[in-house]
Steps between C-alpha positions, in 0.01 A plus 500: 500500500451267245618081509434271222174527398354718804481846642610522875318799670620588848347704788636537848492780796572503856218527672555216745400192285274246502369286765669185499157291595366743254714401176374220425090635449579876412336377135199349652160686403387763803801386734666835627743577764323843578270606787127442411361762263827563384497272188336229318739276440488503105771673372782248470240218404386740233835558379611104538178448240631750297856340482374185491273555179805648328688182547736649770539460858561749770690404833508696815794459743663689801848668457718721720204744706279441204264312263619415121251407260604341163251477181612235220347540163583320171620741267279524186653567181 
């Protein structure tokens, strides 16, 4: 949805959520939550780069039996 002079982009599921003592470094560069082997640990500090070099933000948070992710971009014209 769009708000002033951004672009709100929402993601959620219910797959449990996030780790609470998790949350807070889920965008940290190779930290994961999965068994060794199973991941590197990049993806969501890739994609917090991305946002970031776009001028946006993206937030993770937990909601009802699942994780919600929100992007925030400003909207170019």
């Amino acid at each position: 949805f769009e708000e002033d002079e951004v672009v709100h982009i929402t993601c959620e599921d219910n797959g449990g959520g996030i780790p609470e003592d998790a949350l807070p470094r889920i965008f940290e560069p190779f930290y994961t939550t999965k068994d060794m082997g199973k991941g590197t640990g990049l993806g969501l500090s890739v994609s917090y780069g991305i946002v970031r070099d776009m001028h946006g933000k993206i937030v993770a948070k937990n909601i009802d039996g699942g994780a919600q992710f929100t992007i925030t971009l400003p909207i170019v014209s």
